[in-house]
C-alpha positions, -999 to 999 in steps of 0.1 A, spaced: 437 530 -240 465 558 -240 442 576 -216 432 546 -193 474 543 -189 476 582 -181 451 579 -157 468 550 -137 496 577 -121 472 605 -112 451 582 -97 479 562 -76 491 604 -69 459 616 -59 459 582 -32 488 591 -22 481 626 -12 449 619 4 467 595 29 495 621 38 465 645 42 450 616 64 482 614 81 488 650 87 451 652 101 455 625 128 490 642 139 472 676 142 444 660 158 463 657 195 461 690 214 478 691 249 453 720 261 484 741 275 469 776 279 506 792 271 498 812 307 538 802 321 553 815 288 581 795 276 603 771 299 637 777 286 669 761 309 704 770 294 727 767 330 740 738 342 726 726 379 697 721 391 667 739 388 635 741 414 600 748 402 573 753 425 543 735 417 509 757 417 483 743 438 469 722 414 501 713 399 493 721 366 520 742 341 508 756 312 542 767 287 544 773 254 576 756 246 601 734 269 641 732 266 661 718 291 696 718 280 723 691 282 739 695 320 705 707 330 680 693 361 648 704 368 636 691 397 598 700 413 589 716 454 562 695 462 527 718 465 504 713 501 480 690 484 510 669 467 495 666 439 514 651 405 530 673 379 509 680 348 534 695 321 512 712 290 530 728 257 517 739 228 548 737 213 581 713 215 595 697 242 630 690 242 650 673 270 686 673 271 692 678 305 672 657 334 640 657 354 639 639 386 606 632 407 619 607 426 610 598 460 641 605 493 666 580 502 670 577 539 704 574 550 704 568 587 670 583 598 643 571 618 618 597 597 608 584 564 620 595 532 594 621 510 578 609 483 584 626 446 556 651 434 520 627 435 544 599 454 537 588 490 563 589 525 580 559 538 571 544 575 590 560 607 611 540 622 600 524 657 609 541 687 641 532 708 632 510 741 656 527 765 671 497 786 650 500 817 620 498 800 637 465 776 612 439 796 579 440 803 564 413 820 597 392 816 590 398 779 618 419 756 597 448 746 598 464 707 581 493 691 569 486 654 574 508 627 548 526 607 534 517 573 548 532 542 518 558 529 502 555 500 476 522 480 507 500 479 525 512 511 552 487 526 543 470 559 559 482 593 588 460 610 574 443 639 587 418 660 583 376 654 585 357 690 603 323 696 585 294 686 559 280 660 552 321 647 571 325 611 604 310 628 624 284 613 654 283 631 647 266 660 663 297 680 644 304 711 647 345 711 628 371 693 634 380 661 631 417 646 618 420 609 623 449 584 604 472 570 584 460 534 593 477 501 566 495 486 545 480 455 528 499 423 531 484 396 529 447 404 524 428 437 553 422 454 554 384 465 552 373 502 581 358 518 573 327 534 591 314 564 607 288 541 626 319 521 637 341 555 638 333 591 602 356 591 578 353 571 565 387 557 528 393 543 523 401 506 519 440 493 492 446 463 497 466 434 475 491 425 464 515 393 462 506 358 487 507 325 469 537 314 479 562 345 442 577 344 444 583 370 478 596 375 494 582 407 528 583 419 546 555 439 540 541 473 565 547 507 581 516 525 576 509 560 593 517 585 617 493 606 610 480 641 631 496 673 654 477 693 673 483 726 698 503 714 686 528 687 653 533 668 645 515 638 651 532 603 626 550 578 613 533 545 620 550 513 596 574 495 578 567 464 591 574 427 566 611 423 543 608 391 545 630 362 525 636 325 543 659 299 523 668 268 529 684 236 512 692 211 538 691 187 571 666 194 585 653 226 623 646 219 640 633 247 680 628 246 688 630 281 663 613 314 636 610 330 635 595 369 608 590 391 626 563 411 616 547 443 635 561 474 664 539 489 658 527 523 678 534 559 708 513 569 696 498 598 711 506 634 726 480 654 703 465 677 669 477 651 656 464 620 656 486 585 632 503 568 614 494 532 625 513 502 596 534 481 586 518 447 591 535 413 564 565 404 548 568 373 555 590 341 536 597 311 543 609 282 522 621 249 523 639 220 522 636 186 560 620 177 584 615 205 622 606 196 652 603 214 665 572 231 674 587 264 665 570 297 631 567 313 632 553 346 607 542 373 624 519 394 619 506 431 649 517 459 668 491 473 678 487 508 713 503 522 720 478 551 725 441 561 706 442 596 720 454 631 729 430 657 710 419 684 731 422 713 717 424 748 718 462 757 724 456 794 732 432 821 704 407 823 688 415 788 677 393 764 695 390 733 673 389 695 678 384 666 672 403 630 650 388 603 675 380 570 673 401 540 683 387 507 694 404 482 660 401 463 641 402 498 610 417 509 634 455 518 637 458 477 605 478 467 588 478 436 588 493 401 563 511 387 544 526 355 553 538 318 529 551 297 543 563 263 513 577 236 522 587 202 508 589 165 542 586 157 565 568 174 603 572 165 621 564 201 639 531 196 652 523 231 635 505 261 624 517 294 626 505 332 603 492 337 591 485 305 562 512 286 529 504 275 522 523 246 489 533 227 480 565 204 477 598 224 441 600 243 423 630 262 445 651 287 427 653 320 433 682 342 431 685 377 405 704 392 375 704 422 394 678 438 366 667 471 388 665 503 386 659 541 411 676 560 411 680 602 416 719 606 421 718 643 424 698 675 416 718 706 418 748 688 450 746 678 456 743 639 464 711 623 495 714 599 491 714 566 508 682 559 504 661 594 525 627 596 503 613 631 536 615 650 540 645 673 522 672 655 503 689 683 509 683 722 484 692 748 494 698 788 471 674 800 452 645 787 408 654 783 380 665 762 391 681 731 370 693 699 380 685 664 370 703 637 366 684 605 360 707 571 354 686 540 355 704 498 336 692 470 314 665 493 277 665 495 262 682 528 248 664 555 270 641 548 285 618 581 318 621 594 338 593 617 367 596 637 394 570 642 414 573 674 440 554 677 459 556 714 493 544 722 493 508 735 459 499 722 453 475 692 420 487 680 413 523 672 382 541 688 353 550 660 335 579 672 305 592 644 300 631 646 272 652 631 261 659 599 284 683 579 267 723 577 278 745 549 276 738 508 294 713 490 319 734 478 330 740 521 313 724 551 327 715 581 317 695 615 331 690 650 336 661 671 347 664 706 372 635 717 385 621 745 424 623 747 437 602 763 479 604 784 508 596 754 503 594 716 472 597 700 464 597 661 435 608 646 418 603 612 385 616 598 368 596 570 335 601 551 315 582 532 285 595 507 267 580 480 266 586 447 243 576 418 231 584 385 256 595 356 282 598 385 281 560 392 284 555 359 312 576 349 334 561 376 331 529 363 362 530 345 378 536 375 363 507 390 364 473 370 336 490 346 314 481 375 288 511 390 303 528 417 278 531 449 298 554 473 328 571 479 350 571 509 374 601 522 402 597 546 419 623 557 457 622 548 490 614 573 521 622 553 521 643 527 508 623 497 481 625 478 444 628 490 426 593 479 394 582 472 380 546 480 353 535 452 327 513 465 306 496 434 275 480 443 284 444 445 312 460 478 342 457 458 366 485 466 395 504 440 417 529 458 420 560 433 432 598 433 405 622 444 415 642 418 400 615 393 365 625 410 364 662 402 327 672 393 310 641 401 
């Protein structure tokens, strides 16, 4: 008996050190992958601090200390991609990091989206006042779309009568810009709400930010007759920090939506950017301090409508609640931790699990147009004004695609100035290998603005299809489609399972399919 009671101890002892063994295992078990190749990040000085991004966006430290009165913001690289932040060691953030997207103050260009985030819209053009009527019509110029999956609808114009009015007012009426969406839908605004109604914008990506995405721009507002409509917002930019040892955070983290333009009088306002994305893992993380991925707001009230000249009509600008359709939305948290000692909340609110794989960018497939009449393209073109030719004619693009199976089809969309329905024109096969190939497609250009887009669409099958599923509603992906990118946000791929549902996703996601 005296040795059955001895026994009770060691054996509760020996229990207890196999679970702290157990325990220590699983901690060990996370490994950020950080190659140690940038050394340590140390930031003692108060200010702020620029890193430049490396073309994949990917740093590799050994430790990270940003110190209280310290922000480290990010230059965006060409392909914009997201920042991927690896230690081997601690991170330990006293200071700040900011990714998020531009405010626009009282510009027609639209804000810049953060690292991985997406532009706002331009602003419409201003009708000068001898071109206000056409055809005894008031004349307006919409705005252009926020960029990105969940980018905010251009301002347009709504027209007197039984079209989204409820007022019975008998002039036009100018609406805003839409706010961008991520991480929920934003709501449509019926007529009922506003005086114009104003279409619902989808979210897009999933709580587990695989892939990692940032936030999408907000449109740009319509023009008027006295001064061009104002910019949307860019997106919140989209971050992942991970250590393989403990996060502690004390001070904030911001990948905010961009604020929208005060409108001009006589124009409508742009859409703010929605909130961006951060992720964070490792194997504790503490500290309370903020984490923030909200949507911008708007910065005006709406410009009046005023006839610009003798004999003009007057209009009217849409109303914009508080809560109205120029507010953008928030987006994603991701927190992963085998121990979890951070008390405090985030905005929005984090989705939490225990730390899974670290994917790192690489062999990204693309579509980019090199040149246009052999002049080059810029590296980041925004479809407004980046090449001008003498005369209007026959010009050749040259289309050069990475990572994208040979042979493979490529179609241009032209759109022309004036015209509602862009012109599809289907080159040649690609020539090359699938790590470069390229094509040309002559194209008829015509007087004014033109914007062009390539796209291309292959098929894939096999393991391929199958390991894109996740990516797709754990449906069997059929083909992929490129689309070669205006603004300067990321370089997305549309999945296309077999039963022709589609899921907008990061190309990056589809490296070494």
């Amino acid at each position: 008996m005296k040795n059955m009671k001895s026994n009770k101890p060691m054996t509760k002892l020996a229990l207890a050190s196999i679970m702290a063994a157990l325990s220590a295992n699983s901690m060990a078990a996370f490994n950020s992958g950080s190659t140690g190749a940038n050394g340590a990040l140390l930031i003692t000085t108060s200010g702020t601090t620029t890193i430049d991004l490396p073309p994949d966006g990917v740093l590799n430290y050994t430790t990270v200390t940003i110190n209280a009165g310290a922000s480290v913001i990010f230059k965006r690289n060409a392909a914009n991609t997201p920042v991927t932040l690896l230690a081997s060691g601690d991170v330990t953030i006293a200071g700040s990091i900011t990714i998020s997207g531009s405010n626009v103050d009282t510009s027609q260009q639209g804000g810049k989206g953060g690292p991985g985030g997406f532009d706002g819209g331009r602003g419409g053009s201003f009708i000068d006042a001898s071109q206000w009527k056409a055809n005894g019509e008031p004349t307006f110029n919409a705005g252009s779309p926020g960029f990105g999956p969940g980018g905010g609808a251009g301002g347009g114009v709504v027209l007197p009568g039984p079209s989204g009015m409820t007022s019975s007012s008998t002039v036009p009426f100018l609406r805003h810009g839409t706010g961008g969406a991520y991480g929920g839908r934003l709501a449509a605004f019926p007529a009922s709400s506003v005086k114009c109604a104003h279409p619902e914008v989808p979210g897009y990506g999933n709580v587990n930010l695989m892939p990692l995405m940032g936030g999408s721009g907000g449109g740009g507002g319509a023009g008027g007759n006295r001064a061009p409509g104002g910019g949307g917002g860019g997106g919140g930019g989209a971050i992942l920090i991970a250590s393989s040892g403990v996060i502690n955070l004390t001070g904030g983290i911001y990948a905010n939506g961009g604020n929208a333009s005060t409108s001009f009088s006589g124009a409508s306002e742009g859409g703010a950017g929605s909130g961006g994305a951060v992720r964070l893992v490792a194997n504790i993380i503490r500290g309370n301090g903020a984490i923030t991925a909200t949507g911008g707001s708007h910065n005006g009230t709406g410009g009046s409508g005023n006839a610009a000249a003798a004999g003009d009509s007057p209009f009217g600008i849409c109303q914009s609640p508080d809560t109205g359709w120029t507010y953008a939305g928030p987006g994603r948290i991701r927190l992963e931790a085998a121990i979890m000692e951070r008390t405090a909340g985030t905005n929005p609110t984090f989705t939490y699990d225990l730390p899974s794989a670290i994917v790192v960018p690489g062999g990204t497939p693309g579509i980019t147009i090199a040149s246009i009449g052999g002049k080059p393209v810029p590296d980041n073109p925004t479809g407004y004004g980046d090449l001008s030719f003498d005369e209007p004619g026959n010009q050749s693009v040259v289309i050069n695609t990475t990572g994208v199976p040979v042979g493979s089809i490529v179609t241009l969309s032209v759109a022309q100035a004036g015209l509602a329905t862009a012109t599809k024109i289907v080159g040649a096969p690609t020539t090359g290998t699938k790590a470069s190939a390229t094509t040309s497609i002559d194209v008829a250009l015509t007087g004014g603005s033109n914007t062009i887009q390539a796209a291309i669409t292959f098929t894939v099958g096999g393991q391929a299809a199958a390991a894109l599923a996740p990516l797709a509603g754990n449906e069997n992906v059929a083909q992929v489609r490129l689309e070669s990118v205006l603004g300067a946000g990321q370089q997305l791929a549309t999945l296309i399972t077999v039963s022709g549902k589609e899921y907008k996703v990061p190309a990056a996601s589809l490296a070494g399919i």
